[in-house]
N, C-alpha and C positions, 0 to 999 in steps of 0.2 A: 550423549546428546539427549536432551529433556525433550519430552514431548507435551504439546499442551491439552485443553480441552476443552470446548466451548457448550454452551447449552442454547438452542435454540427455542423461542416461546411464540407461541400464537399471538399471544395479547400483549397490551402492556403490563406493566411491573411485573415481571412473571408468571402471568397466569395463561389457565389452558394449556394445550396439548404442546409437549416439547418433543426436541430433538437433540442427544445428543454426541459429537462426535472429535476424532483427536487427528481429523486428517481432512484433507481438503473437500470441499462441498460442493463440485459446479450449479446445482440446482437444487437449494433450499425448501423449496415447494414442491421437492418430488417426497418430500419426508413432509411436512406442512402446511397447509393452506396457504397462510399467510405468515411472517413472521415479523414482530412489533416490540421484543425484545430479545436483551439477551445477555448471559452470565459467562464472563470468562473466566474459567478456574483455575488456568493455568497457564503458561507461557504466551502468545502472543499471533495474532490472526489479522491481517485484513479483509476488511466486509466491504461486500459490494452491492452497489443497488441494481445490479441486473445478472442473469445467470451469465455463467461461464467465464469468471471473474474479468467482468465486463462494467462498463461507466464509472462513475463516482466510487472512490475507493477509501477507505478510512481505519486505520491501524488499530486497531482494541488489543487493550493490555488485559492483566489480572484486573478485575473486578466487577461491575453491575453499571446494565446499560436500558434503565427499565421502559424508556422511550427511545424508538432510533430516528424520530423526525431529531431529536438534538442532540442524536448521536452523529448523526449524515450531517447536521446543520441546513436540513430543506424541508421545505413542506411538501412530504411525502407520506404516504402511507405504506407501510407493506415494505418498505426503503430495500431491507437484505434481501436477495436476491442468491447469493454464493459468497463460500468464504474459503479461504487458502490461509494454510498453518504456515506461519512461517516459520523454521528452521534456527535452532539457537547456532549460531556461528562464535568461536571461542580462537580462530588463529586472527593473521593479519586482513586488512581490509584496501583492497586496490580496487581502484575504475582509473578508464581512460575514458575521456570527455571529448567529442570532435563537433565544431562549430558548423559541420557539414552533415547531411545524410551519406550513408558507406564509408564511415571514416575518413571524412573529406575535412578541409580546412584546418585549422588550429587546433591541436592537440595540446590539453592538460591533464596531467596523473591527479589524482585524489587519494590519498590512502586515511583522511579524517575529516569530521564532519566541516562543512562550509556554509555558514549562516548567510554571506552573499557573492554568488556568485561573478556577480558586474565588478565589485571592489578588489574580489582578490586575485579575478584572473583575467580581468577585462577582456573577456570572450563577448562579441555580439551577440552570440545566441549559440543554443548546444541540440543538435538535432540526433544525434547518434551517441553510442556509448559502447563500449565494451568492458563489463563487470569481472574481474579476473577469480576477485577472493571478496568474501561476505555477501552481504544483505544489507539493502540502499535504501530510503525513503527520495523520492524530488518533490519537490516545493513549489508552487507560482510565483510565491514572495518569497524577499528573503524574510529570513528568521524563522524559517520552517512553518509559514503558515500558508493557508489557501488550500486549495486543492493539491493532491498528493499523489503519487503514483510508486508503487513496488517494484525494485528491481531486483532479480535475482540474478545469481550467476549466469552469464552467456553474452552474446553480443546482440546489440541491436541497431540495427543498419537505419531503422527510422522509426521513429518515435510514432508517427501518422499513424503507423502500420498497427500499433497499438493499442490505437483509439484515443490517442489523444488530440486533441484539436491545435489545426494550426496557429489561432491565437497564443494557445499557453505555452507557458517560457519558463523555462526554468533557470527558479532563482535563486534555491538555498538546497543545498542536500546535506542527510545525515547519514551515521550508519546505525543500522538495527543493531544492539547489542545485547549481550546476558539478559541486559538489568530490561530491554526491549524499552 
């Protein structure tokens, strides 16, 4: 299993005081002031704009992110907050999907990505999950865009519970893979 590694920066495009590290971050600012960029140099991380990988969440790969107002897509400053490595996953990819909170209502398996969730499984709405095997992205919209949320291995009895707001729906999911 590859491990990745991120660099943390003060300012934009790289400059000023860094940090950096190959493992999860709850508190960015306990290593930095602020932080306004940042360089992935390896495998693949979700950033978040508040500690304790809390609110807006956005997946960064290998490469250079030298503003994160159009990395986050907000007018933010200071946006990273916390960052979680994600884990290269290499076997098979299973979730169960329940249209209820505690695995209530209609259940559908997932073992590959789903660009819209409405068309292939005509589920009303997906408020619980249980992740068996891999690493997940969920979507607002289909076609993997909007707001994002990480799922790892474990069950989740309610999405609320997670910080995600009762408006948002999930509409497309993917899986994390090697290529991330």
């Amino acid at each position: 299993m590859s491990t990745g590694r991120i660099i943390f920066y003060e300012d934009r495009n790289f400059q000023g005081r860094s940090y950096e590290t190959s493992s999860d971050c709850p508190e960015v600012t306990s290593h930095l002031s602020r932080c306004n960029s940042c360089r992935v140099e390896s495998g693949c991380f979700m950033v978040y704009e508040r500690p304790n990988f809390q609110g807006h969440q956005m997946l960064v790969r290998r490469g250079e992110y030298p503003d994160n107002q159009y990395l986050m897509g907000m007018n933010m400053s200071d946006c990273i907050r916390s960052s979680r490595m994600i884990p290269m996953h290499r076997g098979p990819f299973r979730m169960r999907m329940y249209e209820k909170e505690n695995f209530g209502g209609q259940m559908h398996e997932l073992t590959d990505d789903c660009e819209n969730m409405q068309d292939r499984f005509r589920m009303s709405d997906m408020k619980s999950c249980n992740v068996m095997d891999g690493h997940w992205l969920m979507h607002e919209q289909p076609h993997y865009r909007g707001k994002m949320m990480y799922l790892r291995p474990g069950e989740y009895r309610s999405f609320r519970d997670m910080g995600m707001t009762s408006q948002m729906r999930v509409n497309s999911m993917r899986r994390i893979t090697d290529s991330c």
